[in-house]
C-alpha positions, 0 to 999 in steps of 0.5 A: 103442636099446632101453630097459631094461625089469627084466621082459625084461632079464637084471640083477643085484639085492643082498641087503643082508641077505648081500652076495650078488648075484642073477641075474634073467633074466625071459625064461627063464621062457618056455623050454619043460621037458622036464626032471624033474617030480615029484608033486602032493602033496595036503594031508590024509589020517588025524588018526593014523597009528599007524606015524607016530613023531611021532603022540602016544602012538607010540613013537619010533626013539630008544626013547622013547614020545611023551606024549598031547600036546594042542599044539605038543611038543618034545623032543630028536631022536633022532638030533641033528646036534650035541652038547653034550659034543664034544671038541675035536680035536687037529689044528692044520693050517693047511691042513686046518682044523678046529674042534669044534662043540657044540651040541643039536638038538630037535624041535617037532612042530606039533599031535597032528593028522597031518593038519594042516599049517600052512595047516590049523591053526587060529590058537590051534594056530598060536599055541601053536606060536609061544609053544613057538618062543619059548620054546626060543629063550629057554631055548637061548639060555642056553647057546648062541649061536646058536638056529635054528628051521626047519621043512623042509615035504614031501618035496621039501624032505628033510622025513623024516616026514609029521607036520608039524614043525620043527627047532630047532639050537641052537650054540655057534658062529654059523654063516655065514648068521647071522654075514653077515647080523650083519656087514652090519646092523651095517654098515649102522646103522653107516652110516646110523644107521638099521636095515636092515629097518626101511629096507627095509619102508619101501620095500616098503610105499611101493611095494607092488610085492613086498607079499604080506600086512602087519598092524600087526606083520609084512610078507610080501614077496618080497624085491627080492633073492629067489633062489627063484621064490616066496620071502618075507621076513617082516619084524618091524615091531616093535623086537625081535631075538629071538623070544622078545621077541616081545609078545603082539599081535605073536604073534597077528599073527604067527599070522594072517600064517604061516597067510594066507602058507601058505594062498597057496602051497598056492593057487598051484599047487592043492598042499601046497606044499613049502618050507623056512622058517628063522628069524633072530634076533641071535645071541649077541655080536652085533656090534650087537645094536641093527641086528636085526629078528627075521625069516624066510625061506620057499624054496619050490623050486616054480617052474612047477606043482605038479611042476615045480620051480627047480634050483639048479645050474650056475651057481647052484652055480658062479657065483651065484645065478639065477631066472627070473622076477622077485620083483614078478611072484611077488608078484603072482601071490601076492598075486592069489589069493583064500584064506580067511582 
């Protein structure tokens, strides 16, 4: 009988971090594409872009003229996917459920430089956008209960303007991912008396096998459960739950890990890599706020070349979620790769 080989053999793997599972089928990896490929992107171009609504010193869709800003700059989005004043609606329908949402919704560009993306930036830029992450979570924090920073990063992903930045959307309500992932750390403390991530960094770093970079305050994996082809978890391997807790060494680590982990996927495929990057932290009313490790998540969609990219559909859409090669083959690959530091 042929022995189970996890390199060959179609399996399911767990996100604990969910409760979902994951379909692996490392041989279709070796199909040939006949399918979409889309453009190489170049990092690079003008330090300003004077039709750019996010360049300093521009003026805005919304009206309003950006300040001459010399860091990382945040400001309230023009058009903002919640608001804090939304009335409640008047249908209780227990078919057609519905419910208000409130919240804000803010901008951070990154740096004045139009050019710059993250893998370019230098690590005191990187650090100032860190310490603007850190505190509009906190100020958020104190009026919603749930704080989301995110960057979308290239066209590919949705990002609508060229200038890097990201997003924050901060809600009165916890949403599904969150409150999955809330629901099974506290179940899983509650189990084991211990903390989920800390288990699972653990492991990795025992292993190797998933270990993309680590310093004394962070660890870059491709998760054992990675949906796409090169996805990471960047795991806090300090006790905090929130950004904002974050100490300053843990800051400047961090700053040296997002600029090392960016500089590997652009080197991957000789592109500006796209991905969309969010960030975790314990809600408010938290079903144990103790369970948490401050944490983010890299989904790059690029799966073969510069141009050709992981679909999500038929039955990842319909069924569950699916990839074609497996999380230790990507870190391999990414972990194989000579970048500057």
């Amino acid at each position: 009988m042929t022995q189970f080989d996890p390199d060959d053999h179609p399996h399911r793997r767990q996100n604990l971090l969910n409760g979902k599972w994951v379909l692996v089928s490392p041989h279709r990896a070796k199909r040939p594409w006949q399918g979409e490929t889309g453009e190489a992107v170049q990092a690079g171009g003008p330090a300003y872009d004077p039709t750019c609504y996010l360049c300093p010193g521009n003026l805005r869709t919304g009206g309003d003229r950006n300040p001459d800003y010399a860091g990382a700059f945040a400001f309230d989005n023009d058009f903002p996917a919640l608001m804090p004043d939304t009335p409640a609606p008047q249908s209780a329908d227990p078919v057609f459920r519905m419910e208000a949402a409130r919240g804000t919704a803010r901008v951070i560009c990154y740096s004045p430089d139009h050019s710059r993306t993250m893998p370019q930036m230098s690590l005191p830029a990187i650090r100032s956008l860190i310490d603007c992450w850190a505190d509009e979570s906190a100020a958020l924090a104190q009026s919603f209960a749930n704080v989301a920073v995110f960057e979308n990063k290239g066209a590919m992903m949705g990002c609508s303007s060229p200038h890097p930045h990201g997003q924050i959307w901060a809600s009165d309500f916890v949403p599904t991912e969150v409150a999955d992932e809330d629901r099974e750390q506290a179940a899983w403390r509650a189990a084991r008396g211990s903390v989920l991530l800390d288990e699972v960094a653990t492991r990795e770093l025992a292993t190797g096998d998933r270990v993309v970079e680590a310093n004394d305050h962070w660890l870059a994996v491709v998760p054992w459960w990675a949906v796409w082809p090169f996805e990471i978890l960047l795991i806090a391997r300090d006790d905090v739950g929130r950004i904002e807790a974050l100490p300053d060494t843990a800051r400047d680590a961090l700053a040296q890990i997002l600029r090392a982990i960016t500089r590997r996927y652009d080197a991957l495929f000789g592109t500006s890599f796209p991905y969309s990057m969010g960030w975790h932290q314990c809600p408010g009313g938290s079903a144990d706020p103790a369970a948490w490790r401050l944490h983010a998540h890299f989904n790059p969609p690029l799966l073969r070349s510069a141009t050709v990219r992981k679909f999500m559909v038929g039955f990842e859409m319909f069924a569950e979620s699916q990839r074609d090669l497996t999380p230790e083959t990507a870190a391999a690959r990414l972990r194989a790769l000579e970048i500057e530091a």
